[in-house]
C-alpha positions in Angstrom: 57.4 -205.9 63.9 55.5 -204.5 60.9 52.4 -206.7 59.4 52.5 -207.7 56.2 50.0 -205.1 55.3 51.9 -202.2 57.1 55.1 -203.2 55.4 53.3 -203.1 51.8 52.4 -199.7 52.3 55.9 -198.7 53.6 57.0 -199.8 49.9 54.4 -198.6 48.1 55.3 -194.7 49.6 53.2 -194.7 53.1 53.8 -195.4 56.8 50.5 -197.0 57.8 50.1 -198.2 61.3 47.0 -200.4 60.2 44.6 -199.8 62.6 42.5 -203.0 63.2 39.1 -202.6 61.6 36.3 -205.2 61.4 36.3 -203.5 58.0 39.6 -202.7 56.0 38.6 -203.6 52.3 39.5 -199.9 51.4 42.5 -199.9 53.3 43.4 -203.6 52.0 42.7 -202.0 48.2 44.5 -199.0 48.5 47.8 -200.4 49.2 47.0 -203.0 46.3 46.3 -206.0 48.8 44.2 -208.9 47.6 40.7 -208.1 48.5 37.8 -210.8 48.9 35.9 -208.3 46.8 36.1 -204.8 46.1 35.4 -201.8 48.4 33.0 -199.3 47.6 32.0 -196.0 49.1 30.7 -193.3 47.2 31.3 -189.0 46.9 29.1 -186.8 48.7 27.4 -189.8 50.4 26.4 -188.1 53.5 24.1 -185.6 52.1 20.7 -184.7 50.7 20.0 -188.5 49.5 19.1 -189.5 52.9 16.6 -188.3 55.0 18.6 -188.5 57.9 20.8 -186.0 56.9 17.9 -183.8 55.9 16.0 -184.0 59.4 20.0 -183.0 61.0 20.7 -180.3 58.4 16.9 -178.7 59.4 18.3 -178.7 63.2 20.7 -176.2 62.2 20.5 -172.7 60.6 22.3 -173.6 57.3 25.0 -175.9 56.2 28.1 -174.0 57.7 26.5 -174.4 61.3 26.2 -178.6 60.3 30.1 -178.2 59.2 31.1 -176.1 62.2 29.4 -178.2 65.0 31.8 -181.6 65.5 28.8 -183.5 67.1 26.5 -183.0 64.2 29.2 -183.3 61.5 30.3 -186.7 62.9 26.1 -187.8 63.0 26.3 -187.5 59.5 29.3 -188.9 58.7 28.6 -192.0 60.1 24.8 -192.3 58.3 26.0 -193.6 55.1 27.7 -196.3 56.8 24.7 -197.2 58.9 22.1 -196.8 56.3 23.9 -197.5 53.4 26.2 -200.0 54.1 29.3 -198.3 52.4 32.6 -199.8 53.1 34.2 -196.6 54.1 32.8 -193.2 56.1 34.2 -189.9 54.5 34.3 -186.5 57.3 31.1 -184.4 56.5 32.7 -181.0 55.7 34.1 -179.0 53.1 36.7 -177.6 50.9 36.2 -174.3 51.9 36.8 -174.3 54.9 40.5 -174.0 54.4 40.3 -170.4 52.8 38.1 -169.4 55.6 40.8 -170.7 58.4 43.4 -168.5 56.0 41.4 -165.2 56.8 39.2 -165.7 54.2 35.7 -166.2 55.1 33.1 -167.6 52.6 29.4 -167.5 53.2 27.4 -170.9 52.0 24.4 -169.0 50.2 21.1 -171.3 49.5 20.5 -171.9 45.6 23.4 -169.9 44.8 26.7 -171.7 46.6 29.6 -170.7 48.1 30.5 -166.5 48.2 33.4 -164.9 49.9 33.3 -161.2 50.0 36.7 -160.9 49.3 38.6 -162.2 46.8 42.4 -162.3 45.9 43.4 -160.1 42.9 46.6 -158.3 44.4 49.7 -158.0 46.3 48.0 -156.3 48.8 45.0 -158.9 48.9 47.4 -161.3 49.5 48.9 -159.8 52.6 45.2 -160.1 54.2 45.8 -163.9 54.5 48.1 -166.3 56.0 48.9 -169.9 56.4 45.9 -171.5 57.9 46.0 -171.9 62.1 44.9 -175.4 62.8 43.3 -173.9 66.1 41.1 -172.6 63.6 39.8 -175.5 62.2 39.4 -177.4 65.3 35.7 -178.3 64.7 36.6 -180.4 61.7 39.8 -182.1 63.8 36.9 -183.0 66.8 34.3 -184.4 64.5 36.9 -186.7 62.8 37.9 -187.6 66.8 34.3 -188.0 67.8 33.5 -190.1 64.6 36.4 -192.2 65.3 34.7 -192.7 68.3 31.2 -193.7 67.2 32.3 -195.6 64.3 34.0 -198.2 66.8 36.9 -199.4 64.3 33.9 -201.1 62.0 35.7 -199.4 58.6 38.1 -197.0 57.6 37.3 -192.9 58.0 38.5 -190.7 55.1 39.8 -187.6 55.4 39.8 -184.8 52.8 41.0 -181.6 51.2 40.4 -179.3 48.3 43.3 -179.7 45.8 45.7 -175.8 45.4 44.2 -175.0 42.4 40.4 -175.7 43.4 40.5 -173.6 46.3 42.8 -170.6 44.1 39.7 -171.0 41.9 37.2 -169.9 44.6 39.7 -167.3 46.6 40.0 -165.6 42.8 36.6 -165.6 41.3 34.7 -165.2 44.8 32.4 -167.9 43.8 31.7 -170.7 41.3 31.8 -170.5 37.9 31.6 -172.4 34.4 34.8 -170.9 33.7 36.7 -169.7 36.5 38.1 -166.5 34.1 39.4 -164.6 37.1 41.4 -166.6 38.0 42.6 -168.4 34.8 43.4 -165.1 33.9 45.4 -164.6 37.0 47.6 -167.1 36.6 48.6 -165.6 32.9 48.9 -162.1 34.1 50.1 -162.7 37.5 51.9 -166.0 37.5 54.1 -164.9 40.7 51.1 -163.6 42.1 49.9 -166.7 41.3 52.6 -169.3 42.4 52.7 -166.9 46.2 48.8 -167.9 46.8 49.1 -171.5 45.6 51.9 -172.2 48.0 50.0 -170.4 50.8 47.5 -173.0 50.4 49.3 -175.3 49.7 51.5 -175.4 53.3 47.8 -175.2 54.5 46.6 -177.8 52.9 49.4 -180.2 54.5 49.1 -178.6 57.7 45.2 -179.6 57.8 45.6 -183.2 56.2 48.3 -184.1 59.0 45.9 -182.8 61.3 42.7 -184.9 60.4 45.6 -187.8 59.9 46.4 -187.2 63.8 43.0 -187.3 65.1 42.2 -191.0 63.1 41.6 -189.9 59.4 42.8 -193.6 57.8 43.3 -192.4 54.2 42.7 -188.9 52.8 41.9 -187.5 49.6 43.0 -184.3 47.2 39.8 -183.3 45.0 40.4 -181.3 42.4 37.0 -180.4 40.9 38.4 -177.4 38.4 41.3 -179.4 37.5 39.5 -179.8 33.8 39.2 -176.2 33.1 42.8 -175.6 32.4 45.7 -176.9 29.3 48.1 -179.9 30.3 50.6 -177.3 30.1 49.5 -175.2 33.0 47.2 -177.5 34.8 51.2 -179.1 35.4 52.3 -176.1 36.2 49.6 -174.4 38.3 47.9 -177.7 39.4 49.8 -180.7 39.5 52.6 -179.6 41.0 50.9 -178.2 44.1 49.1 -181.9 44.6 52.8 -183.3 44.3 54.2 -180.9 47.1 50.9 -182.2 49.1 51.7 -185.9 48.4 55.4 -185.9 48.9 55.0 -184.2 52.1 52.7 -186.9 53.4 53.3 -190.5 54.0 51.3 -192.0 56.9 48.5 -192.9 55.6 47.7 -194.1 51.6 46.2 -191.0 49.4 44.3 -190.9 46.8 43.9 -187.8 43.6 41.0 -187.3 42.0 41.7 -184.6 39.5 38.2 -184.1 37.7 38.6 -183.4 34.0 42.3 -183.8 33.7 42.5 -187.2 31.5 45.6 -185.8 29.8 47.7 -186.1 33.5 47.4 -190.0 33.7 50.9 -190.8 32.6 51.7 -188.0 34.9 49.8 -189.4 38.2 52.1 -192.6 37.0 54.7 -191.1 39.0 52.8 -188.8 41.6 53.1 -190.5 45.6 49.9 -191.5 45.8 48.2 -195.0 46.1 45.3 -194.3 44.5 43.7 -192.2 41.3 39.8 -191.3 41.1 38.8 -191.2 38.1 35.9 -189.2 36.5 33.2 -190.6 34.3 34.3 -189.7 31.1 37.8 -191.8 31.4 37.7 -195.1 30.4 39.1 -197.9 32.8 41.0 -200.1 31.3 42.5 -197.4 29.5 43.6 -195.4 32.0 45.1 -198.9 33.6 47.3 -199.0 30.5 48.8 -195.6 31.6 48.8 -195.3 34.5 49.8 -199.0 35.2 49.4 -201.3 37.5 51.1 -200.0 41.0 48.1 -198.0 41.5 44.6 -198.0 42.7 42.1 -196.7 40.4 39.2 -195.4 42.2 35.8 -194.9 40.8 33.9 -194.6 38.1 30.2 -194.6 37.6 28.2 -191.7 35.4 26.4 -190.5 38.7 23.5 -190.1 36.6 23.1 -193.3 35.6 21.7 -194.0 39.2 18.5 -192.0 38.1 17.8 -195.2 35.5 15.6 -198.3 36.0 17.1 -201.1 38.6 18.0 -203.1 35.0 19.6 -200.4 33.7 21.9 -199.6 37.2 22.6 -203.7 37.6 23.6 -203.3 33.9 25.8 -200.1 33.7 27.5 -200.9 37.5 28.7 -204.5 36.1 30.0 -203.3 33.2 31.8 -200.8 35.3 33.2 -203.4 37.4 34.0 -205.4 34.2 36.2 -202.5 32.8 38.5 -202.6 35.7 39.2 -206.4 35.5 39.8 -207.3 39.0 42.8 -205.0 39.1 43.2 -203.0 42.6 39.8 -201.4 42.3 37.9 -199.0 44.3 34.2 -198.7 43.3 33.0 -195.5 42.9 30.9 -192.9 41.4 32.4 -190.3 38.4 31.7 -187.8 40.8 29.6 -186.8 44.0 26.0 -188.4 44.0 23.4 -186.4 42.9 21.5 -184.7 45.7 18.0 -185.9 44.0 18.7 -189.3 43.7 16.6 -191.6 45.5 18.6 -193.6 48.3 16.8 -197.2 47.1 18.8 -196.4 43.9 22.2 -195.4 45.4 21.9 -198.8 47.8 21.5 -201.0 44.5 24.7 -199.7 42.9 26.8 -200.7 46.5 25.0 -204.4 46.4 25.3 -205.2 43.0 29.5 -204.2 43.8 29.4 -206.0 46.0 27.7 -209.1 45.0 30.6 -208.8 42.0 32.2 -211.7 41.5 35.6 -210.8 39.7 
């Protein structure tokens, strides 16, 4: 027979087999369970804050050798949750790595970012690629397996992908960009072109999220950095969409959308299947609660920069954060991923004062 907790996620649009954790907070919050206090974890928390992670990364001859090497990548997962004290470890990889498994290979360039020598601007580009092989991302399926492992059921692991559009972004322009014109023009000149690539990566992008669910993920989540750069009119059509075929086609585990920029989709995440919605630092809480309602999880949403301020200024800005979402099926957060430069003394006072929060 189901526990309580597995059968309010079947209603609420996910099968969860609720693993036993010393730690489900996240878990608990996502499915809009009572929590003793709210969960917090925060974006791009296994990284360049901690020296840790700095002493591994040097091991290595760049960054896609720490994503490609399970044993490493799980190392570093589970830091944040040892040296932090997060509620929740995230799989140390990256977006990208989904192109790269559809045949088209990026390069991770220091102080410039991501490059791929090809891009996508034609029929015959597209016939270069395929739906992503699984096989081919192995490294990421083991280091969620081993991190399972090592993290001994003490919280929840969350897996993730880039959202369609995101990763159409990258396969288009080659690289990043303020803009992304390649490949907003793309989708005005070549909107079949357009819809053919995004459904590519889109079957991908399901393929790859089942698989990290297999091997233990507990929750996963869609980002969707470039979501902001494009209308309402075709971020629905060349965005949105593509995160519903993802959502729809997943229900073991709760999921969470965190569309960057796109404040004018709230009423439309209302009705997207998923349990919970990041928000960005620029979107007011109790707002967004007003439309998006309350049958979801809102997730987030601290100005990462404020975590460069005085440990006043931080206790101030994080309780007034955690005022703004009222005790209502909250996930604490940051707008966006920390900053690689802020010092780890900092990050650590945002997660206790959270968590001393009394609702």
């Amino acid at each position: 027979m189901q526990n309580s907790k597995a059968q309010n996620a079947t209603e609420k649009g996910c099968k969860i087999d609720m693993e036993k954790l010393k730690n489900d907070l996240l878990l608990q919050a996502a499915i809009g369970e009572k929590t003793e206090r709210t969960p917090v974890w925060l974006m791009r928390q296994a990284g360049r804050i901690l020296k840790e992670y700095r002493e591994v990364r040097a091991s290595v001859s760049g960054f896609k050798e720490l994503v490609q090497n399970p044993d490493l990548a799980a190392e570093v997962t589970i830091q944040p949750v040892d040296l932090l004290a997060v509620d929740a470890a995230i799989i140390f990889s990256d977006i990208l790595e989904v192109p790269q498994a559809m045949g088209l290979p990026y390069e991770m360039i220091e102080k410039t970012g991501p490059t791929f020598r090809e891009t996508i601007k034609s029929e015959s580009d597209l016939k270069k690629i395929h739906t992503a092989n699984i096989n081919d991302l192995k490294y990421v399926i083991d280091a969620i397996s081993i991190s399972k492992k090592r993290l001994d059921s003490r919280v929840p692991l969350i897996g993730f992908a880039g959202a369609p559009w995101t990763i159409f972004c990258y396969m288009v322009e080659g690289k990043g960009s303020k803009t992304f014109s390649e490949a907003r023009k793309m989708i005005i000149r070549n909107p079949t072109l357009s819809h053919q690539l995004l459904e590519t990566i889109t079957e991908s992008t399901i393929l790859y999220l089942k698989a990290q669910i297999q091997a233990g993920a507990n929750l996963v989540q869609i980002f969707d950095s470039w979501a902001g750069i494009l209308g309402p009119d075709l971020y629905r059509e060349f965005g949105l969409r593509y995160i519903n075929e993802i959502c729809d086609a997943i229900d073991e585990v709760p999921k969470t959308v965190f569309a960057k920029g796109a404040f004018f989709v709230r009423k439309d995440l209302k009705n997207t299947n998923c349990q919970v919605v990041g928000l960005d630092w620029h979107t007011h809480a109790r707002a967004s609660r007003s439309i998006i309602g309350e049958d979801k999880t809102l997730q987030g949403n601290l100005d990462p920069a404020i975590l460069y301020g005085s440990d006043d200024f931080i206790i101030e800005k994080t309780t007034e954060m955690m005022r703004s979402f009222e005790g209502k099926r909250h996930i604490a957060n940051l707008g966006h991923g920390v900053y690689p430069d802020t010092e780890v003394e900092k990050v650590k006072l945002f997660i206790e004062t959270v968590k001393e929060y009394k609702n």
